[in-house]
TORLUM-342247 format. One record per residue (C-alpha): z negated, x negated, y; residue in one letter. Coordinates in steps of 0.1 Angstrom, whole numbers, always signed. Layout:
BEGIN
<pt z="Z" x="X" y="Y" residuo="A"/>
...
end
This chain:
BEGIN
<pt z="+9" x="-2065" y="+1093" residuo="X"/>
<pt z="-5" x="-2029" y="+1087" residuo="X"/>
<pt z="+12" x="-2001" y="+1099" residuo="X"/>
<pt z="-1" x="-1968" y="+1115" residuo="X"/>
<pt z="+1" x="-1948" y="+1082" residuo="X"/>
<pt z="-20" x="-1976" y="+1065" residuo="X"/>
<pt z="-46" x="-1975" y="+1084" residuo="X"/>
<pt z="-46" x="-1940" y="+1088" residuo="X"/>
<pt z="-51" x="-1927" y="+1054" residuo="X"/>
<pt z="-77" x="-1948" y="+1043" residuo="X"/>
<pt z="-95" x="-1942" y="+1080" residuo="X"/>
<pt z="-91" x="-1903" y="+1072" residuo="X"/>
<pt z="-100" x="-1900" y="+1042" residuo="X"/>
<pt z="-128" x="-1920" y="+1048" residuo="X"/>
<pt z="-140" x="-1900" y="+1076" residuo="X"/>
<pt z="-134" x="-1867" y="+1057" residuo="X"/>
<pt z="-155" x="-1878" y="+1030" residuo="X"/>
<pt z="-184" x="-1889" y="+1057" residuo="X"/>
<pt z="-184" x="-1858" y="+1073" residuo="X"/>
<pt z="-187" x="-1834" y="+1044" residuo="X"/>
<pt z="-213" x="-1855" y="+1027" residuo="X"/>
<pt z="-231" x="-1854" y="+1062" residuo="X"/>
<pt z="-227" x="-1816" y="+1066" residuo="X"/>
<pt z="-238" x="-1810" y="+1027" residuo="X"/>
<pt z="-267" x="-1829" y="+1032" residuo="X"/>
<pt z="-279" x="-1813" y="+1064" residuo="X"/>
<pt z="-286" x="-1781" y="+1045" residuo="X"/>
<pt z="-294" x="-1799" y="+1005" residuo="X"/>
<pt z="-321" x="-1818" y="+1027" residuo="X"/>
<pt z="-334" x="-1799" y="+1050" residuo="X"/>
<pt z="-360" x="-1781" y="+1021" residuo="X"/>
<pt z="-366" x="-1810" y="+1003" residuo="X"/>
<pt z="-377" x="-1832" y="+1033" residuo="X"/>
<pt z="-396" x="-1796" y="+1046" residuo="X"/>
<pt z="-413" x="-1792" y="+1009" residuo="X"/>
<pt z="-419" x="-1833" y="+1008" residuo="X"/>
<pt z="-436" x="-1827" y="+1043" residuo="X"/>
<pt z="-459" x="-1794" y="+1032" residuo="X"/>
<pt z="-464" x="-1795" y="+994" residuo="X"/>
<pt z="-502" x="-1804" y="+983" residuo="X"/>
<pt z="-484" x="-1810" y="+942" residuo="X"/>
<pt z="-496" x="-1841" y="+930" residuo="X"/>
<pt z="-466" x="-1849" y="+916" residuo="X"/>
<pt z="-448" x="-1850" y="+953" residuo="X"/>
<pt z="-445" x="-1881" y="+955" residuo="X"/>
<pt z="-431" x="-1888" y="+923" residuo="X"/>
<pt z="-401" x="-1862" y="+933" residuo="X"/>
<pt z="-400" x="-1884" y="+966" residuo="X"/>
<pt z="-392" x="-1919" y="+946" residuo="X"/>
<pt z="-369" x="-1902" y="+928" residuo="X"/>
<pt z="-345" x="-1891" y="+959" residuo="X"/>
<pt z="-355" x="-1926" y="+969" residuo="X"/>
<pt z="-340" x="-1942" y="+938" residuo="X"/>
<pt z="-303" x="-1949" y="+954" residuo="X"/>
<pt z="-326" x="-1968" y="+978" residuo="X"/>
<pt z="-331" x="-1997" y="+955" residuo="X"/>
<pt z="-308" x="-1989" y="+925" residuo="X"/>
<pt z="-281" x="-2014" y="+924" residuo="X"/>
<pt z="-248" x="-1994" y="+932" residuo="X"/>
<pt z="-228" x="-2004" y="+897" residuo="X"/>
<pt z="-259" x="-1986" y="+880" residuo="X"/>
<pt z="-259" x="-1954" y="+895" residuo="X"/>
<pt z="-223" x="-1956" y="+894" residuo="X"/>
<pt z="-223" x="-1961" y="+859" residuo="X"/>
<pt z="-241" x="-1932" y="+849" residuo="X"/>
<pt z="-225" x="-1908" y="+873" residuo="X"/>
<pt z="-196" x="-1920" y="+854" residuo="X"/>
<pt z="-205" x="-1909" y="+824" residuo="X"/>
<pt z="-219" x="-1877" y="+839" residuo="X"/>
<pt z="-187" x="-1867" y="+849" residuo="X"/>
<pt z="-170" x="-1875" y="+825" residuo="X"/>
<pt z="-149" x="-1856" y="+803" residuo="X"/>
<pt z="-182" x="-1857" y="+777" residuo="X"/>
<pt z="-207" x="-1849" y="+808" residuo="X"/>
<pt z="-214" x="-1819" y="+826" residuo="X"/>
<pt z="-182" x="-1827" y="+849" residuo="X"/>
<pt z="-162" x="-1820" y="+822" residuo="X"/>
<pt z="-173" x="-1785" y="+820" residuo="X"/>
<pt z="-170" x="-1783" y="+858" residuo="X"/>
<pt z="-138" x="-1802" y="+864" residuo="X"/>
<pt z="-113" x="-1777" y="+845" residuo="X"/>
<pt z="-123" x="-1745" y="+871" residuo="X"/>
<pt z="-94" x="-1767" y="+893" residuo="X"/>
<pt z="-76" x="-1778" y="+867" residuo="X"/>
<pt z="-87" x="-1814" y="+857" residuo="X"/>
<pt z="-99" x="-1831" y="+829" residuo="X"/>
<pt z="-129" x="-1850" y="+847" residuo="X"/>
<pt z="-149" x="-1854" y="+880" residuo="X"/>
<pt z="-140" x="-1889" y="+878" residuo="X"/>
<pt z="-115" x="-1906" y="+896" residuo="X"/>
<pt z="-115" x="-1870" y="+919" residuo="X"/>
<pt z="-122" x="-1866" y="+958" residuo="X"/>
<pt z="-150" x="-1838" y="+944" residuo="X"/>
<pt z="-167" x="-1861" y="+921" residuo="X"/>
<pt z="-166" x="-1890" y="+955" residuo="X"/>
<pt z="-181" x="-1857" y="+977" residuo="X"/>
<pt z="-207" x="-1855" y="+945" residuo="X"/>
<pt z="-217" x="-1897" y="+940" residuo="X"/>
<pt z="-218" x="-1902" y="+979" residuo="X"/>
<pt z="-241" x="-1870" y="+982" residuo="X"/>
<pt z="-268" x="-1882" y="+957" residuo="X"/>
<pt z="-264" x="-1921" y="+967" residuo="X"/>
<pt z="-270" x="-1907" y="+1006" residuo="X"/>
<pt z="-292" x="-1883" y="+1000" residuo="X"/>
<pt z="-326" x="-1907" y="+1011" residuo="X"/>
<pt z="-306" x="-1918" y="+1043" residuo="X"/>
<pt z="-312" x="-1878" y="+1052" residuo="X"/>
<pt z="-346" x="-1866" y="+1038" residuo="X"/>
<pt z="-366" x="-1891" y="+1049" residuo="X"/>
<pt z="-359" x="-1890" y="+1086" residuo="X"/>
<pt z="-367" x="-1855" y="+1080" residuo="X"/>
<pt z="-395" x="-1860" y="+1063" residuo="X"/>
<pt z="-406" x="-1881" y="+1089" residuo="X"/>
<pt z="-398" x="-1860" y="+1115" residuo="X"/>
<pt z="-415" x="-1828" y="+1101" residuo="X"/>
<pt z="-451" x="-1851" y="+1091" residuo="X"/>
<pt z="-445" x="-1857" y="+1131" residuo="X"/>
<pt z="-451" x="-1825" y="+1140" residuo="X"/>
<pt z="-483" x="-1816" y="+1131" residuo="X"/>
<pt z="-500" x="-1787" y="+1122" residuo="X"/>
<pt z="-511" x="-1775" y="+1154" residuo="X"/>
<pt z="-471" x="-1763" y="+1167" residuo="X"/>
<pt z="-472" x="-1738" y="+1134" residuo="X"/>
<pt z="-507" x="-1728" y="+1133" residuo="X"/>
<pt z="-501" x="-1716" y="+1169" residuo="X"/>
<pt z="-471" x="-1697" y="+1161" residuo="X"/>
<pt z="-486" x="-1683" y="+1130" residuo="X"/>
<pt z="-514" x="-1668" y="+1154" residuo="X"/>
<pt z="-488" x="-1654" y="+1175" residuo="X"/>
<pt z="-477" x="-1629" y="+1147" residuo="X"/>
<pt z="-449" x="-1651" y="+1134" residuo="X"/>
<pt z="-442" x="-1657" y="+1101" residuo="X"/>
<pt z="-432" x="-1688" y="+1076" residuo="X"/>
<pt z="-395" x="-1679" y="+1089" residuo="X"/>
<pt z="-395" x="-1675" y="+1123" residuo="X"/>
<pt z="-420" x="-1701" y="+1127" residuo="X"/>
<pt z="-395" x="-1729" y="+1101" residuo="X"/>
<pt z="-367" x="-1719" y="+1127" residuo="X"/>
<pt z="-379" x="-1715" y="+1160" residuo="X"/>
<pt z="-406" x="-1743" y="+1158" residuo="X"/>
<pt z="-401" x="-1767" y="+1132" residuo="X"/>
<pt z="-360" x="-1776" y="+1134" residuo="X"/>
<pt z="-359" x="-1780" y="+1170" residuo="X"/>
<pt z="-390" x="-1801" y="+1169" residuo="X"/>
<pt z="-373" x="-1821" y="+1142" residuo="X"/>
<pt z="-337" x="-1824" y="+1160" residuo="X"/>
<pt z="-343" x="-1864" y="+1165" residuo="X"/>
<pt z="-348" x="-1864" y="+1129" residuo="X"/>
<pt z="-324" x="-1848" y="+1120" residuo="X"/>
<pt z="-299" x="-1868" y="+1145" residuo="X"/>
<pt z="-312" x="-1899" y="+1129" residuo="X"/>
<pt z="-303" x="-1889" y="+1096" residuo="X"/>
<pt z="-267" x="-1874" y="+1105" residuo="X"/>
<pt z="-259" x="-1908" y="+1117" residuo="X"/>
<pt z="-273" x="-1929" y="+1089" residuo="X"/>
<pt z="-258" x="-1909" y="+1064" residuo="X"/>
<pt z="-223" x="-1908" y="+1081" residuo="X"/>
<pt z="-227" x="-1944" y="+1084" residuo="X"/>
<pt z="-235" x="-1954" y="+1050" residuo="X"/>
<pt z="-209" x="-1930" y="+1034" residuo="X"/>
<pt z="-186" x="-1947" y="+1058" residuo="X"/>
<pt z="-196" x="-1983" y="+1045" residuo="X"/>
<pt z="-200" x="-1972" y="+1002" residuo="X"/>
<pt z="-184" x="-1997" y="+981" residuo="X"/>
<pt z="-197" x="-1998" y="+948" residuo="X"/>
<pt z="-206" x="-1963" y="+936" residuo="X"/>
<pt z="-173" x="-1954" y="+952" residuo="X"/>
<pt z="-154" x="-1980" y="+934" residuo="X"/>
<pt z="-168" x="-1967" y="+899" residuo="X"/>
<pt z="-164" x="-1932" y="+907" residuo="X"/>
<pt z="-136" x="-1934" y="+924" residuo="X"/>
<pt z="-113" x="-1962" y="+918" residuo="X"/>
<pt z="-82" x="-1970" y="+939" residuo="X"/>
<pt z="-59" x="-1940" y="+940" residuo="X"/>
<pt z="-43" x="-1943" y="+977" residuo="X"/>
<pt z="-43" x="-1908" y="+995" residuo="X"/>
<pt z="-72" x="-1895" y="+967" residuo="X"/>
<pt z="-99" x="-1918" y="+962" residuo="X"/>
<pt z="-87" x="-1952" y="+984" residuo="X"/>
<pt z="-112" x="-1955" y="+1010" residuo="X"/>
<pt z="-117" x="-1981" y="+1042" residuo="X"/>
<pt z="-147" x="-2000" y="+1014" residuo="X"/>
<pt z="-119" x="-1998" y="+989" residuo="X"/>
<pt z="-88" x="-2007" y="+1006" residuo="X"/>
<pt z="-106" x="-2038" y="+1020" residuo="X"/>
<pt z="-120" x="-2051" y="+988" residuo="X"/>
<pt z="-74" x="-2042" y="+976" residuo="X"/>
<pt z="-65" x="-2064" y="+1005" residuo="X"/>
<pt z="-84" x="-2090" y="+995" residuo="X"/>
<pt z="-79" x="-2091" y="+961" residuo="X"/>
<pt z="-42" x="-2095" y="+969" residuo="X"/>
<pt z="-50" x="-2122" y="+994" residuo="X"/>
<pt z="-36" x="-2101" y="+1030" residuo="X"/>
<pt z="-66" x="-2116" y="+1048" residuo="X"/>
<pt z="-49" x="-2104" y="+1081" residuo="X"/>
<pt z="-52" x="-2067" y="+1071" residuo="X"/>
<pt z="-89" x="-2074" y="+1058" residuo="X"/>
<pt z="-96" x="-2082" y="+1087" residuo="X"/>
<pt z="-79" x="-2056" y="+1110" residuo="X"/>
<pt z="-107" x="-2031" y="+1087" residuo="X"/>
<pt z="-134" x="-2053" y="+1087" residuo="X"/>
<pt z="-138" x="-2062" y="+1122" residuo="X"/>
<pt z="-133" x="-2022" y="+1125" residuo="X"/>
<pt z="-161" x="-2015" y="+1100" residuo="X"/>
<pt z="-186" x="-2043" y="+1118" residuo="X"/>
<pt z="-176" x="-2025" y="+1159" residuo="X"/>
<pt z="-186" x="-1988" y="+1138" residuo="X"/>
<pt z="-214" x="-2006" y="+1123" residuo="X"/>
<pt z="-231" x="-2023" y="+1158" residuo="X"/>
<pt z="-221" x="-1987" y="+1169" residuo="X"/>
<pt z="-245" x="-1969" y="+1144" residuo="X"/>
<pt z="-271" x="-1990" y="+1155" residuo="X"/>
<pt z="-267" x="-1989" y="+1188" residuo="X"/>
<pt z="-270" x="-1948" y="+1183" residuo="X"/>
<pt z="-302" x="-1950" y="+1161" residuo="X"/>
<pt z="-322" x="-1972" y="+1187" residuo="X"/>
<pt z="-311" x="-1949" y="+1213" residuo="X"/>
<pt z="-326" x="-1917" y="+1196" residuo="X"/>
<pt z="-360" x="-1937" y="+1188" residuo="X"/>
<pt z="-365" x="-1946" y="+1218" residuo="X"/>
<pt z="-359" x="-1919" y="+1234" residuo="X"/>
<pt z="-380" x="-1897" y="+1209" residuo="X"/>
<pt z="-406" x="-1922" y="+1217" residuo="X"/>
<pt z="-405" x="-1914" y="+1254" residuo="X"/>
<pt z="-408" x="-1877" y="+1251" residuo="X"/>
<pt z="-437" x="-1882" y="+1227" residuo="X"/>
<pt z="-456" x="-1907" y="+1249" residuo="X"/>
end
């Protein structure tokens, strides 16, 4: 049976990992979902399948090349010895890196979303007001755009919480460093302790129905203040 401390540091860590991802990409996504939203480039789109890509990449391939990324042989191995280490790899900083890039869709395009919402009449009004590209981004556009951007919080908290296979190539299985709730799952398993699977799988699938639960809440409440 687990104990307290079991289920603890995988539960932490996991958390911990969630909410830095979700705070990093609050601010990484915030300018690309508001440039995705207002740019007239004709190569937009193509920028937008490429955040997209971790969408329909199969996890083992994008965590195969961020492997090798970082790497002692990749960039991380230039980056990795400021603390002291060899390689990104097999790090808590090079899991805060993979789970940024493989969430970063789950965040811009509920802000993209939410900013096409808006419209142009909210900034165009503000604009003949006196108030510039600034004042008019923060005092009309984010707190028109707070559903999506509670939307996205959620979703990406929720899919860092539930990563598997990008963690597990990045990562690996190092308890207290790398071992996450995905991870120490998928160790249970493996070593046939179906009771303490399941103790963190019927966990993961009361989180899950929660996440849901949170996202239909927002939309349709969004929907009545629009209608």
């Amino acid at each position: 049976m687990l104990s307290a401390g079991e289920i603890a540091q995988p539960v932490g860590l996991t958390l911990m990992l969630a909410l830095i991802v979700t705070s990093l990409l609050l601010v990484i996504a915030t300018p690309i979902g508001w440039w995705l939203c207002r740019s007239r480039a004709a190569w937009k789109e193509a920028v937008a399948a490429v955040v997209s890509l971790p969408l329909v990449l199969p996890p083992t391939v994008l965590g195969f090349y961020l492997l090798l990324a970082f790497g002692p042989n990749g960039p991380g191995g230039l980056v990795a010895p400021l603390w002291g280490a060899r390689t990104l790899a097999f790090s808590f900083e090079g899991l805060v890196i993979a789970s940024v890039i493989y969430s970063l869709p789950f965040m811009v395009q509920p802000l993209r979303n939410a900013f096409e919402a808006m419209g142009e009449e909210p900034l165009e009004v503000a604009a003949t007001l006196g108030a510039g590209p600034w004042q008019s981004f923060f005092r009309i556009a984010l707190p028109m755009a707070r559903a999506g951007y509670l939307t996205g919080a959620v979703l990406t908290f929720a899919h860092t919480v539930g990563e598997f296979g990008v963690v597990l190539m990045i990562g690996g299985n190092i308890p207290g460093e790398t071992k996450v709730l995905s991870i120490a799952i998928y160790d249970y398993v493996e070593r046939l302790e179906w009771g303490n699977a399941h103790i963190l799988a019927a966990g993961m699938v009361v989180f899950s129905f929660v996440v849901i639960t949170a996202v239909m809440m927002i939309d349709r409440r969004v929907g009545r203040v629009v209608g």
